[in-house]
N, C-alpha and C positions, 0 to 999 in steps of 0.2 A: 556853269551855274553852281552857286555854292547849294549843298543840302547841310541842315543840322537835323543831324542822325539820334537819338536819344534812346536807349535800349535799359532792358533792366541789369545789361551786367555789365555795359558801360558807366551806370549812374550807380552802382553797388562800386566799382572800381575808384570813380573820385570820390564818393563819400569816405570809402576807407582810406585812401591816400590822404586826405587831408584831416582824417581822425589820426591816422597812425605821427602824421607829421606835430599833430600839436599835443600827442601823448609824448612823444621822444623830446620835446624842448619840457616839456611841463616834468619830466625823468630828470633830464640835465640842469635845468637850473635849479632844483628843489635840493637841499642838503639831508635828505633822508634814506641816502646812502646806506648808512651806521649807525646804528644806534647803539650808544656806549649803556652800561649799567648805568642805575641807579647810584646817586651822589648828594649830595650836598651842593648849595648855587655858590660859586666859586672858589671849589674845592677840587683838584683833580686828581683825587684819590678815590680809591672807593668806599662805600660803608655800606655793609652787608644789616645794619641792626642803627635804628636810628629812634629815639624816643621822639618824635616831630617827624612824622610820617610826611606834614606836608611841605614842608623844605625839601623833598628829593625830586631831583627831576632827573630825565637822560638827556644825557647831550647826542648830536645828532652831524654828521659831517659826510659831507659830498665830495664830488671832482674840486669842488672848486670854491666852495663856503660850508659854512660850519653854523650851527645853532648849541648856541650855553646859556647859561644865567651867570651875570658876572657884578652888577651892579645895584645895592640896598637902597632902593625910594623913599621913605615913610612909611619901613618897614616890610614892604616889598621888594622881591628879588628881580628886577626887568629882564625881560628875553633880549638876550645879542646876537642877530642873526644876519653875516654880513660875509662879504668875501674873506678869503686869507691870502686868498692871491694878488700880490702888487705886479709883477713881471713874470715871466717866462724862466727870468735867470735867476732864479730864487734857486737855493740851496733844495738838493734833490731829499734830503733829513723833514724840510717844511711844505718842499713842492713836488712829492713823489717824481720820478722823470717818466716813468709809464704813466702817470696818470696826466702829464701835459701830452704823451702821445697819445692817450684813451681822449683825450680832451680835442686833440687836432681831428683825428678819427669822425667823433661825433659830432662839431662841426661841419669838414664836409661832408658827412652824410645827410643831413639835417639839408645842404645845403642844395644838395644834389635832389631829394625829397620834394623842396622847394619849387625844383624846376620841376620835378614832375608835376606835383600840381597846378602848375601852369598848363603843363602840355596833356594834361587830362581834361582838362575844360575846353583848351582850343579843340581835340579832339571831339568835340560836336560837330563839328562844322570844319576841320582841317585833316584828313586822314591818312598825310604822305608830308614827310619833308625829303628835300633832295632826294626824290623818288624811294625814299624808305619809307614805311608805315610809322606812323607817330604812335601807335599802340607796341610795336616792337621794341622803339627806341626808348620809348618811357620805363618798357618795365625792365630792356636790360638795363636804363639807372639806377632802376630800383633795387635791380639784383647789385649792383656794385655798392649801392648806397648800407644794403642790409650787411655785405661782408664787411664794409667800413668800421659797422655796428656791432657787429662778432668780434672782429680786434679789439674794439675798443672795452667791451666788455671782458673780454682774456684779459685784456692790460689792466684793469683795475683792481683786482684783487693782488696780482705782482706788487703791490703797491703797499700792501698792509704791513710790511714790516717796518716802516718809516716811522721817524720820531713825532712825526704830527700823529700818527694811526695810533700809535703807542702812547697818546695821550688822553685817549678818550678808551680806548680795548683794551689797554693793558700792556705789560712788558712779556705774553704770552703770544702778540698779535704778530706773525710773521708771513710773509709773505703765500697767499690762498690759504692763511689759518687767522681765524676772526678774533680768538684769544678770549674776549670780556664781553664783546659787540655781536651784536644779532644784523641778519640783512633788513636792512628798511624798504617799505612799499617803493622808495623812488628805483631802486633796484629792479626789483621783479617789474614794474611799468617798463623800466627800457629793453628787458628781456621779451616781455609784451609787443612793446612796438617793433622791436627788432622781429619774431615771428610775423607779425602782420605786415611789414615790407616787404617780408618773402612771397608772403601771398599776394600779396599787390601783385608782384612784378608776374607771380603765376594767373591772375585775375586779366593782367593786361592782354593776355592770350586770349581769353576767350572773349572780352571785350570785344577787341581785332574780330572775329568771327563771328560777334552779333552784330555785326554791324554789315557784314556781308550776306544775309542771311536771305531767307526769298523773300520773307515777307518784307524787308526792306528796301528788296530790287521791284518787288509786286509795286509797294508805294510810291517809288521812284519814277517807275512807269507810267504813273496813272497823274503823275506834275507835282505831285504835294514837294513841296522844300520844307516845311518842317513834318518830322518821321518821327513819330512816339512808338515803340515797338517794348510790350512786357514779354 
């Protein structure tokens, strides 16, 4: 007989998996990485003193796109926020090589994540695959998926000395020295979700344990198939 088990630190477990998975894409694909100084819209130099305060803006650059101002409308400067990535085999000067491996990293961890959140919801109602616990297996994903996330984070900064980096930070920006550029919120959110897939995969533990608990063998007993248990 199937039972769907429902506890308060099973449903604390997938809500934060599936928070933590879509703060870490919402990290990765946002270019607010870096945030270069203040400039001029298609200027990429700096200027510390401008009479027309409101022509300056910061440019802004990711793993994998980049935000500037590059184009004059009718008198306005349009936002250009778009990949810079065309291939893999791009010159490591334009396409860091640590940061396509910070890039594969986050990928599959993301991906790995993914499957968790699957195997957190089946987890109501499935609580063994090939006679292992599904709360075991999910969180040691989770632990593999969060060290993915640790390298990938190391790997990024390795990356600052590149002529793409050195476009927007400066010719001072060298490899874990930011030069010109400050860390952007997309930064500290993957530092974020990266801690919180730790705790997941520490979460999945006691999950596994609400679920065995007495009051859920009391309910078990008594015929219920669905178990609400806070």
């Amino acid at each position: 007989m199937c039972y769907v088990i429902v506890t308060s630190r099973t449903l604390l477990w997938t809500l934060l998996t599936i928070a933590t998975f879509l703060a870490m894409v919402a990290a990765v694909i946002t270019p607010s990485w870096l945030i270069g100084s203040p400039r001029k819209p298609g200027l990429r130099s700096r200027f510390q003193t401008d009479m027309n305060k409101g022509e300056m803006y910061s440019p802004t650059l990711g793993i994998y796109n980049r935000c500037t101002k590059l184009h004059k409308v009718d008198q306005l400067f349009t936002d250009s926020c778009a990949p810079f990535v065309t291939s893999f085999g791009m010159p490591s000067n334009e396409f860091p090589n640590f940061w396509k491996a910070a890039l594969v990293f986050f990928a599959f961890g993301i991906a790995l994540i993914v499957l968790t959140v699957f195997t957190s919801v089946l987890g109501c109602c499935i609580r063994s695959i090939v006679k292992k616990s599904i709360f075991t297996i999910s969180g040691t994903i989770q632990a593999i998926a969060g060290l993915l996330f640790i390298l990938g984070l190391v790997l990024y900064p390795a990356g600052w000395g590149s002529t793409r980096v050195q476009l927007v930070c400066g010719e001072n920006s060298h490899p874990f020295l930011l030069g010109d550029c400050r860390l952007g919120w997309a930064f500290y959110l993957a530092i974020g979700s990266t801690i919180m897939t730790c705790v997941c995969s520490v979460l999945s533990i006691q999950a596994e344990v609400s679920t065995s608990s007495d009051k859920v063998q009391d309910e078990i007993l008594e015929g219920k198939n669905l178990i609400c248990v806070l």
